[in-house]
Backbone as a chain_set.jsonl record, in Angstrom:
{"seq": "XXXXXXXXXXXXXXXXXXXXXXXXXXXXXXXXXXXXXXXXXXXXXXXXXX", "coords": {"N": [[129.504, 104.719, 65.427], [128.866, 107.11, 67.679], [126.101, 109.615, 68.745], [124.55, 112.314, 69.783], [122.045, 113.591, 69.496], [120.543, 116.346, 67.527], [118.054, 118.223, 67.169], [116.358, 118.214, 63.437], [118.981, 116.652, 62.625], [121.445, 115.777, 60.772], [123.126, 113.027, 59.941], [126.606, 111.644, 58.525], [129.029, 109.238, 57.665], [131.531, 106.999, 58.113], [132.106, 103.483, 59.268], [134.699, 101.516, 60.29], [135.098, 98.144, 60.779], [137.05, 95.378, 61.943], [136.953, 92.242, 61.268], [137.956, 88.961, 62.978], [139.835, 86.801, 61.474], [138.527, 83.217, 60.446], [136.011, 83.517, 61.885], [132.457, 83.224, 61.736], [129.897, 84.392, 61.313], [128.301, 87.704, 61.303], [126.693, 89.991, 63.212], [125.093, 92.877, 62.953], [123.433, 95.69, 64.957], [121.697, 98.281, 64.97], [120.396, 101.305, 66.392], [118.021, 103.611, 67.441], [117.189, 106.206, 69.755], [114.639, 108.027, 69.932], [112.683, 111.375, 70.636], [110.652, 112.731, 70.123], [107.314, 113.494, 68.657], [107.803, 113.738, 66.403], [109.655, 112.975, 65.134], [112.054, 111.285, 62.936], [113.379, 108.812, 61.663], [116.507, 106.604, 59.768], [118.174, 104.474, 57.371], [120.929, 103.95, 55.359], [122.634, 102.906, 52.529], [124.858, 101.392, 53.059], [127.88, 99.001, 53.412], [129.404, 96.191, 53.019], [132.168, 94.181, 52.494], [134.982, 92.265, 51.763]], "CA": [[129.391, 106.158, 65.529], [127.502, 107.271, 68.378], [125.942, 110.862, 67.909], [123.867, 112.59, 70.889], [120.892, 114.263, 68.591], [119.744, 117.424, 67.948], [116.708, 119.133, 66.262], [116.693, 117.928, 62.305], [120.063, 116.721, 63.127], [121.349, 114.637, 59.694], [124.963, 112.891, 60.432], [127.342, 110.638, 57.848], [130.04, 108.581, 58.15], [132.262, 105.81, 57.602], [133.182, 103.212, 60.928], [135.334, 100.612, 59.89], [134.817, 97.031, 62.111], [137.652, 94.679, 61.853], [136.571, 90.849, 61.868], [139.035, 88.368, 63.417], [139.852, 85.251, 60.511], [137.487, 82.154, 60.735], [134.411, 84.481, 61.803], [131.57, 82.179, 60.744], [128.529, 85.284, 61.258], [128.462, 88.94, 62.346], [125.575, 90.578, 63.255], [125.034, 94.385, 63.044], [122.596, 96.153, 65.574], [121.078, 99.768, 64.548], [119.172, 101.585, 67.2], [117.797, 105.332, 67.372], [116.29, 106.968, 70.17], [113.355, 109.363, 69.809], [111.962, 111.538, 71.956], [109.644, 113.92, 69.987], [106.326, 113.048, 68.172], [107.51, 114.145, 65.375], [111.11, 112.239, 65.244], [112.092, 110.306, 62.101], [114.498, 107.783, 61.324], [116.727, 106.419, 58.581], [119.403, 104.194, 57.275], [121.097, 103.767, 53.895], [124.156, 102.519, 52.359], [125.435, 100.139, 54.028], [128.402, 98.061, 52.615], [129.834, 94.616, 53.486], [133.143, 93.336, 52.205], [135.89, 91.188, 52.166]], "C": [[128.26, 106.453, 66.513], [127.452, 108.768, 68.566], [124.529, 111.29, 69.233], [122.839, 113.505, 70.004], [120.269, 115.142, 68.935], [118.553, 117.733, 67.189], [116.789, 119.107, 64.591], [118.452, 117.761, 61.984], [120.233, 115.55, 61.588], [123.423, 114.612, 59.806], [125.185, 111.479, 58.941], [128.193, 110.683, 58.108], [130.852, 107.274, 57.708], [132.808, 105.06, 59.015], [133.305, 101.566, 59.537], [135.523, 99.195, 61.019], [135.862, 95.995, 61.491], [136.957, 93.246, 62.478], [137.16, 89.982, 62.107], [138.817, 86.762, 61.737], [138.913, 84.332, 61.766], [136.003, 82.868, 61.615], [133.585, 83.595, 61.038], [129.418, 83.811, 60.73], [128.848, 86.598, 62.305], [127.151, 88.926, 62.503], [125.377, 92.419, 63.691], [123.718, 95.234, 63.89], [122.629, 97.461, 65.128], [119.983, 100.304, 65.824], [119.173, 103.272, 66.982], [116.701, 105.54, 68.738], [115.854, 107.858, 70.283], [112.666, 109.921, 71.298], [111.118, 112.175, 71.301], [108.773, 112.995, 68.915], [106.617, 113.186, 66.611], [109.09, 113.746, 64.209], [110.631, 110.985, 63.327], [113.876, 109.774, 62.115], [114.896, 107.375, 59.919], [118.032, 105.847, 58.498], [119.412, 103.695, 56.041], [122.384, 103.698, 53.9], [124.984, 101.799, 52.574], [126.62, 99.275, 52.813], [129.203, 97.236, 53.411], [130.65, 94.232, 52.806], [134.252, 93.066, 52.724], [136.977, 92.128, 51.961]], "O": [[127.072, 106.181, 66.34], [128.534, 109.355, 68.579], [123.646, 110.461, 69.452], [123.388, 114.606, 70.026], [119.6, 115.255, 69.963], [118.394, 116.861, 66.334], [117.375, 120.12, 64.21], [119.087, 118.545, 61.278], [119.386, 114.694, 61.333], [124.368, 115.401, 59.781], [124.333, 110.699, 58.514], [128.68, 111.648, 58.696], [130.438, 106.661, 56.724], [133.618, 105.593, 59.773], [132.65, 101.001, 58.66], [136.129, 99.388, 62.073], [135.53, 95.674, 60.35], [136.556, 93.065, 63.627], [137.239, 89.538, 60.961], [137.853, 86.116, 61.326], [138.67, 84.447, 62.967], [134.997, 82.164, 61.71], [133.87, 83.225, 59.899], [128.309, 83.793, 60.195], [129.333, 86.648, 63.436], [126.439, 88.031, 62.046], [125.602, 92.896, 64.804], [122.806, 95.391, 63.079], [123.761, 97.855, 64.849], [118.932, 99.721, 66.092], [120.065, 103.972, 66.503], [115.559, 105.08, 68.714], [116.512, 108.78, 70.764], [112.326, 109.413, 72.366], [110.283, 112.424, 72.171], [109.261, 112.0, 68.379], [105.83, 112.822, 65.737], [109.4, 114.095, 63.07], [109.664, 110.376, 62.872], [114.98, 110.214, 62.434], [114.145, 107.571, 58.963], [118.971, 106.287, 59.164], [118.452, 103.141, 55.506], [123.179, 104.129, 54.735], [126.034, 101.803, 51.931], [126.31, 98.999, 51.654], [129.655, 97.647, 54.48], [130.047, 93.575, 51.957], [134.627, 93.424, 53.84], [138.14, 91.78, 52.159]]}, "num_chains": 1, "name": "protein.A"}
């Protein structure tokens, strides 16, 4: 989900990532960029199955 941010901007969601059989490790990257002094961040929820 990529989300161009506004001013106390609060987004949810659901992305669904298909993993090909025999997959031995994913790895999930999270990034946020800030521009104001006063910028916060946050992530929760997250689920992982088969």
């Amino acid at each position: 989900m990529l989300v161009d941010g506004f001013s106390g901007l609060m987004v949810s969601g659901t992305e669904i990532i298909n993993i090909p059989n025999g997959t031995t490790g994913v790895i999930l990257v999270l990034g946020v960029k800030q521009e104001g002094s006063g910028d916060r961040e946050g992530f929760d929820n997250f689920r992982v199955y088969e």
